[in-house]
Structure formats: structure tokens, C-alpha cells
N, C-alpha and C positions, 0 to 999 in steps of 0.2 A: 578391683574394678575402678575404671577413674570417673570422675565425678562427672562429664559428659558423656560416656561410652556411649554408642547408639547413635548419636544425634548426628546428620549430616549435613552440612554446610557447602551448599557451593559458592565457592570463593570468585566474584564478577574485580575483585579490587587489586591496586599497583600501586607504586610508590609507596609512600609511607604509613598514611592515617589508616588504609582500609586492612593493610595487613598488617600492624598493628594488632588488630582487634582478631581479627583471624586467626594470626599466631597463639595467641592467647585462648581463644577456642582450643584450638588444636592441643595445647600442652595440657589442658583439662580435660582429653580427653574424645575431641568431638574430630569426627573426620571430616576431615577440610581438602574437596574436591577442589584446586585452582585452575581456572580456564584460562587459559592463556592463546596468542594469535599464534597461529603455526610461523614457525620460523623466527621468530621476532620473541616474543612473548614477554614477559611484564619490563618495563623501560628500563628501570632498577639494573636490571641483568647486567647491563653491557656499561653505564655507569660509574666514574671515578673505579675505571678498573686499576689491579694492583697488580695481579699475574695476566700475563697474555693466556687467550684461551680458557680462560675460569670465567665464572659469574662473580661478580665484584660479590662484597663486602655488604656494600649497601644490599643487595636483595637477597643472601643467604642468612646475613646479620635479622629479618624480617620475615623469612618464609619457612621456619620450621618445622617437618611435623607434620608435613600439608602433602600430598598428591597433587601432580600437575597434568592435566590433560590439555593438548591444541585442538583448538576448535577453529573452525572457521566460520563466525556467527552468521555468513550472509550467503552460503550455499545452503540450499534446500536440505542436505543430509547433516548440516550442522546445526540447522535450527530445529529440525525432527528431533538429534540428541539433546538439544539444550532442553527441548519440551520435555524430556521424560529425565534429565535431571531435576528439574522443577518438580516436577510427580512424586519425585522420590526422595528429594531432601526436605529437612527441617527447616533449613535458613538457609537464602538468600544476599547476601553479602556484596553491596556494589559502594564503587566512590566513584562514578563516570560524571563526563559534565552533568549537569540540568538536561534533560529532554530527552539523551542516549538510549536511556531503553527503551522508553514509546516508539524510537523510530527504530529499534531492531525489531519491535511487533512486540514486546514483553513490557507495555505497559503493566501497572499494577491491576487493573479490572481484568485485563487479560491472565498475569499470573495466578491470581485468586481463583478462576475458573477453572486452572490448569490444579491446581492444587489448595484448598481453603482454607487449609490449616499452616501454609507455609507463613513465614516470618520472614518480611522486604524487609532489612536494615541498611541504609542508604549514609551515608556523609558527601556532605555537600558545603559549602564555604559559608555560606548564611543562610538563614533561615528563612521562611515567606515573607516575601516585602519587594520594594523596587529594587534590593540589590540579589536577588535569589538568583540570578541566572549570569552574577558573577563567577568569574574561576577564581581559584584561593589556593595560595602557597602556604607554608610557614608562617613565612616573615611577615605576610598578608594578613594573616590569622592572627598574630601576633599585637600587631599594629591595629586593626579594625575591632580587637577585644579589650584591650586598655591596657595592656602589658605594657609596650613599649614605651604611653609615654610616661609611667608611671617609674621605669628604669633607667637608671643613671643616675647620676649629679645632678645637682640643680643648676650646676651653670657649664654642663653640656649640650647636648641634643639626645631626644630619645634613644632608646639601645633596647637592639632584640634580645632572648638571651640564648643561652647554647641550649636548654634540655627544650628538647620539641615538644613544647606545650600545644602548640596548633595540631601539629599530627597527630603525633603521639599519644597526647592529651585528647584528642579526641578519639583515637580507636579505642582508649580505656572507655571512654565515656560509653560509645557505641555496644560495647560487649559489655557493660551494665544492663543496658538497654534490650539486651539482645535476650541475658538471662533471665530477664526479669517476665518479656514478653513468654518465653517459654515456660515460668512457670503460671501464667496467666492462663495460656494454651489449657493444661492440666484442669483446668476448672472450666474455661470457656468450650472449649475444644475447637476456637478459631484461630487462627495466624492474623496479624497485624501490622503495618508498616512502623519501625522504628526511625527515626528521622534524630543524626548527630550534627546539628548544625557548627564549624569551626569557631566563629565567632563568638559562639553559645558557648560550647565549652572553655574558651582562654576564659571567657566573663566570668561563668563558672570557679575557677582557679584564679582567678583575680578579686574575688569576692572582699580582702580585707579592701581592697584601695575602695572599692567600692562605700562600704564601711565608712572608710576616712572621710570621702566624697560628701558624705552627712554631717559629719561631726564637725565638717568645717564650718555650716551653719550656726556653732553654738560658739565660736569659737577659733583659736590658733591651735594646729598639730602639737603637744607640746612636747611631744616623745621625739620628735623628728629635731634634727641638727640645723635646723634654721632657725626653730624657736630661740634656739640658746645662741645663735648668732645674730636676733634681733633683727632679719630678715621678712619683711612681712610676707603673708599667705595670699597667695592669689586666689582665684574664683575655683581652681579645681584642682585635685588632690595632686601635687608635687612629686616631684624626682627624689629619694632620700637617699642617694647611697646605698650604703652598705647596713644603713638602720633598719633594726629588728621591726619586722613590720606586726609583728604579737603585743603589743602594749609595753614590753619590758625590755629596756636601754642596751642595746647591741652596737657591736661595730667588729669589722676585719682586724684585726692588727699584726705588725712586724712581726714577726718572734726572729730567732739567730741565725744568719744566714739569708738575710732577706735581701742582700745586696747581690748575691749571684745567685741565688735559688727564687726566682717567679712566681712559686707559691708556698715561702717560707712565711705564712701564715697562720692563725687563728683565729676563730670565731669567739667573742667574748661577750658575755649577755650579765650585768650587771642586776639580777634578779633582785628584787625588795627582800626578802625571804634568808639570801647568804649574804645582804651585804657588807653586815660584820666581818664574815670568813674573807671576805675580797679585799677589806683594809688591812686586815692581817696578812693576806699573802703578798700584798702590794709593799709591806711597809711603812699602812698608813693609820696609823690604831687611833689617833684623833679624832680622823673623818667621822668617827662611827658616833660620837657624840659632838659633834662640831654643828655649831651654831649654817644652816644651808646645807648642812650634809647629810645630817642624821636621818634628815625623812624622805621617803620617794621622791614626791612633790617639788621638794626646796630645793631636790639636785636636776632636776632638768636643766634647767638653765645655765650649770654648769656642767654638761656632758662631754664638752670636749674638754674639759681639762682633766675631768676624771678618766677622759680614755687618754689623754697622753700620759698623763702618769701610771696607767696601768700599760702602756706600752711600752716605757720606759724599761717595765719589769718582765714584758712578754721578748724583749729581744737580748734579753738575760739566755734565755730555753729556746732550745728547741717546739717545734710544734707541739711535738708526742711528748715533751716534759713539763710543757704546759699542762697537758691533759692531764697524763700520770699527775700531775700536784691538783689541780685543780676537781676533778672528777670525784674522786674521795670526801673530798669537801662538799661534792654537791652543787659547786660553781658550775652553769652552764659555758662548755666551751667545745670546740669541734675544730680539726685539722683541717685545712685548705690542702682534701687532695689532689692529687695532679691523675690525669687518663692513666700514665704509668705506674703511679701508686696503687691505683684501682687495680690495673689488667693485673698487679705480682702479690696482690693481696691474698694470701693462704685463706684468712676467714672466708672472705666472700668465697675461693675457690669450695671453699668446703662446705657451704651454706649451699648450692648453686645457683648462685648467685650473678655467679661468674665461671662460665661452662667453654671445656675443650672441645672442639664438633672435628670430624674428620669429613675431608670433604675427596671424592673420587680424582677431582680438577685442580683443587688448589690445594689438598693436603690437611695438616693441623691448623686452626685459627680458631682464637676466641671469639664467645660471643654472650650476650648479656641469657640470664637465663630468665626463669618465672619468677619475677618481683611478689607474687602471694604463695603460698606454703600453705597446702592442704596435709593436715595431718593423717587420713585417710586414700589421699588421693596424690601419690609421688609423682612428680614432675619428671620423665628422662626426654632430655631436650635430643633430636636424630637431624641431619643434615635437611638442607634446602634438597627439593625437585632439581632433576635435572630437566630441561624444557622437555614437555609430553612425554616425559618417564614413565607414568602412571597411564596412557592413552589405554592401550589395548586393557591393561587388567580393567579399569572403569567400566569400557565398553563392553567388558566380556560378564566380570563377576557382581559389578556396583547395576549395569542395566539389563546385564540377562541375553546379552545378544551374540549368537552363537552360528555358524554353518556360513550360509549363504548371507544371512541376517552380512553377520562381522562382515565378509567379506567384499560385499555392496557396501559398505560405510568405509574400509580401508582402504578400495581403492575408487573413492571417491574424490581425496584432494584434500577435502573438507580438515582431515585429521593431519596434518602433519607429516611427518617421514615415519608412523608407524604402518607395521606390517603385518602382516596374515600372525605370522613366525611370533612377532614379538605378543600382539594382541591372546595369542592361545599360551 
């Protein structure tokens, strides 16, 4: 049994953040009805395509798992179905502008009437205030939660970064939110509005700079690389690089091969705890009793000279021979892999982690699988929807509608190109 079996979702969300959180239902378990516009359906679809004729990347990489029905939310026989999916599922699931559902008639006072025990979980860009009835990207979300300007160099300009903390980071957020309400449900026996605001969550996952944000009060960063560049601290928490933003002294460095391989790299974290073992590996067995060396504290100041001479020894090795020597010892360090390192990575494949999906349109392609592992509850990740693939079974086995019923709603418009034929 998976750990959501039973529980039905229908899915109002597109693009990134809403399905996100969706997919992740779905791979636990829960049936994820996606409504989609007849003909058109989630924008995703047609998006940085790669094959002609296929659904990109972008929306099957996001839609796993999930049932897709076309609806047409603004014919009378589309809103009768949408009324009695509402009846009949557990959540709700939309990421539309500010105000889109009220004006399809599915305000929140309205869906509670329709069903009370349902669960509205919404992502929206901000939160209640004068900016709530902004739209929000990414990069928006990024920027208006403190990520960006807390990334970079100090004497660049802000930088977003690749992993979709705005989206992404907030459909996790959202399906926290989502399970939590549900076991709420169990004791209240009411449904709830769940609200993931974008902004909320980067802050959320931005919590250390936050942190720093304070501590500048009492003080200079003195873990950060401008302390020991004698750099004074402005009024709000800095751009650090590549520095360990944990308290304990990090940086990227070279390793061999850095001159035509782009991520012939390593992560190196100079911990208080080995850094006897990192004099020794380095070649530097003095540091460890040297007058400025020996203690946490004394060596900030000189962190850039303790990472050029531990780079000096990182472009000695390989990435992975840094690890293999370092790892054993307990020295924190990690490989700068590359997208293609990842996609041909055997562990992950084997973890699934990293999942082969076969797709009718486009054939074999990777795709990320369930980043949490229920020991109870196995994960098998099954292809994206094809648009209103799922119409007729929905409307026939998920609402009961059958004879003349089916066939007034099929050839109404409302639904797409399904048929009497496909619907039975």
C-alpha cells in the first residue's frame, strides 16, 4: 500500500512550482486528477521542445504519475464536472494568478460548501501585503527572498542560482503543507486553505544569510573571505563566494585538469575537528602547532592562504582522488559534478534517484525520481499524461457518469477530443 493511497487531488496547477508538489503527491501514492484546457493544456507542454511532436522535457520531467483530463472550465457542462470533482476529492491544488478562481465561481466560501472537508493549497508569489497580487517567476522569487543578493562575489552583481529554489522549493514546501493539513483533517474532520507563498519559502531556505543579517550587529563575518582580506562589512549580509555558509571554512578549488574540464573541482571544508589530518595531507605538519594556525579563531584571517596552499595539493588529484584520500580521514570534501556526471551516475541510477521513463511520443529519457525513500512505501516513477488521456476513464469510473449521463458531457465541447468510444 503507498503511503497516500486513497487520497484524491485534483491538480488546477502548470509550470513548475504547482506541479512540483503534485508530482510528489502522486509518487506517494495519491491520485492526481490534472485539469488541463482542451487542446492547449499545461504551457509546459509545447516548451523548449526537443523532438517535434512530443511534450517537451520540461512538462513530462514534472507530471508523473498524474491523470490528465480537458476541461473546459467556462462551459456550463465543464463547471457541473469541475463541481463534482471538488465533491469527490481530498485536495485541491492550484498556482493561478491572485483572483482566477473567484472569477471561475470556485472561490474558497464557494468550494467549502461544495465539499468541507476539502484541502485548497494555493502558491502564489507573495504573501498578504501590497505586493500579493504580483505574478512571480523564478528568478523573481529568487531575488524578492534574499538569495540573489546574498550570491556571488563581492565585487560582482547579484546571481540567481541553477536549483529552482523559487519553484521548486516551494511545491516542496506546499506538499509539507498539504500533508500536514490532511493529518489535521483526521482529528478535525475539516479541510483548510494551505497557502505557499514564493517569497516565503526562498526566505525559508535562505534562513543562514538571515542569521548572518544579525550577527553583523555584534560584529564583522569573520568566516567570510573579506574578513581576512580586511574588507570592511557593510550594513547587510554580503556576497561570499564559494564560502561555507555552516560556520566552518570552505571553498571550491582546482583539482587536475581544471584547465579544460569546467568542473574539475572540489568542495573543501577545512573543519576545527580534522585539521591536524588536513596539514598532514597538504604537507603542512607545522601549521598544526604554528603560532596563527593552530587554533580555529587565529586562522581566519588567513583563509586564503590556507586555501591556496591546500589547492596547490588539490590540482595534484583528480576530483574523486581527492575524495578517495580525503574522505577516510573524515576531511569534508565533495566533487563538482557536472548534469552529465549525474545523468551516467550508476548509484543514483540504482537508488532511483535517477529514473529511465519510456514515453509513447518521445521514447526513452531521463528523469529525476523521488528525492525521499519510504521504506514502506516504494516509489515507481510511470510517464507524464498524454493531454486528456485520462478524460473519459475520470468521467466514467472517478465520477460515476455513465449512458446518456457520458454522452451529454462528450459531446458537449467542454471535454476535448474525447469520445463516447474512448470515455467507455
Amino acid at each position: 500500500m503507498k503511503a497516500l493511497e486513497g487520497v484524491k487531488v485534483l491538480d488546477f496547477t502548470h509550470v513548475q512550482s504547482g506541479p512540483t508538489c503534485t508530482q510528489l503527491l502522486a509518487w506517494f501514492g495519491a491520485d492526481v486528477i490534472k485539469v488541463e484546457r482542451p487542446g492547449v493544456g499545461d504551457a509546459t507542454r509545447k516548451q523548449l521542445i526537443d523532438v517535434p511532436g512530443a511534450d517537451s522535457l520540461y512538462f513530462t520531467m514534472l507530471n508523473h504519475n498524474k491523470r490528465s483530463i480537458e476541461i473546459n472550465s467556462k462551459d456550463p457542462a465543464g463547471k457541473e464536472v469541475l463541481t463534482k470533482l471538488i465533491e469527490t476529492c481530498d485536495v485541491m491544488v492550484e498556482n493561478f494568478a491572485p483572483g482566477a478562481l473567484d472569477r471561475m465561481g470556485f472561490s474558497w466560501e464557494n468550494i467549502q460548501k461544495i465539499n468541507p472537508r476539502i484541502i485548497l493549497a494555493s502558491v502564489k508569489g507573495f504573501g498578504p501585503g501590497k505586493y500579493e497580487d504580483c505574478k512571480v517567476y523564478e528568478n523573481v522569487a529568487q531575488c524578492a527572498g534574499g538569495s540573489a543578493s546574498t550570491t556571488g562575489f563581492l565585487d560582482g552583481p547579484p546571481l540567481v542560482t541553477g536549483a529552482q529554489i523559487g519553484d521548486s522549493g516551494t511545491g516542496l514546501h506546499l506538499a509539507l503543507g498539504i500533508v500536514t493539513a490532511l493529518f489535521q483533517r483526521e482529528k478535525s474532520g475539516r479541510g483548510q486553505k494551505v497557502l505557499a507563498p514564493m517569497q516565503d519559502g526562498v526566505i525559508n531556505l535562505c534562513r543562514v544569510k538571515l542569521r548572518d543579517q544579525q550577527r553583523l550587529e555584534a560584529g564583522p563575518l569573520k568566516e567570510y573571505s573579506q574578513f581576512g582580506e580586511g574588507i570592511p562589512f557593510g550594513e547587510a549580509t554580503p556576497r561570499a563566494g564559494n564560502d561555507s555558509g555552516g560556520g566552518q571554512p570552505g571553498r571550491i578549488l582546482k583539482c587536475k585538469g581544471w584547465e579544460k574540464d569546467p568542473n574539475a573541482y572540489t568542495y573543501f571544508i577545512i573543519q576545527a575537528a580534522v585539521w591536524e589530518k588536513v596539514c598532514d595531507v597538504i604537507g603542512e605538519p607545522d601549521w598544526k602547532t604554528a603560532e596563527g594556525y593552530a587554533k580555529p579563531n587565529d586562522r581566519l584571517d588567513k583563509l586564503n592562504k590556507i586555501f591556496e596552499r591546500i589547492e596547490e595539493w588539490t590540482k595534484t588529484k583528480t576530483k574523486f582522488e581527492v575524495m578517495d584520500t580525503c574522505n577516510p580521514l573524515d576531511i569534508p570534501v565533495g566533487p563538482i559534478l557536472s548534469m552529465k556526471e549525474i545523468a551516467e551516475d550508476p548509484g543514483l541510477r540504482e537508488s532511483g534517484t535517477i529514473v529511465e521513463v519510456d514515453h509513447p511520443e518521445r521514447g526513452k529519457y531521463l528523469t529525476v525520481g523521488c528525492p525521499i525513500k519510504l521504506s514502506d512505501s516504494e516509489v515507481n516513477v510511470t510517464r507524464s499524461p498524454l493531454l486528456g488521456e485520462h478524460t473519459g476513464e475520470i468521467l466514467s469510473e472517478v465520477l460515476g457518469y455513465s449512458g446518456d449521463e457520458l454522452k451529454r458531457l462528450t459531446e458537449s465541447g467542454a471535454f476535448g477530443n474525447v469520445t463516447k468510444e474512448a470515455a467507455e
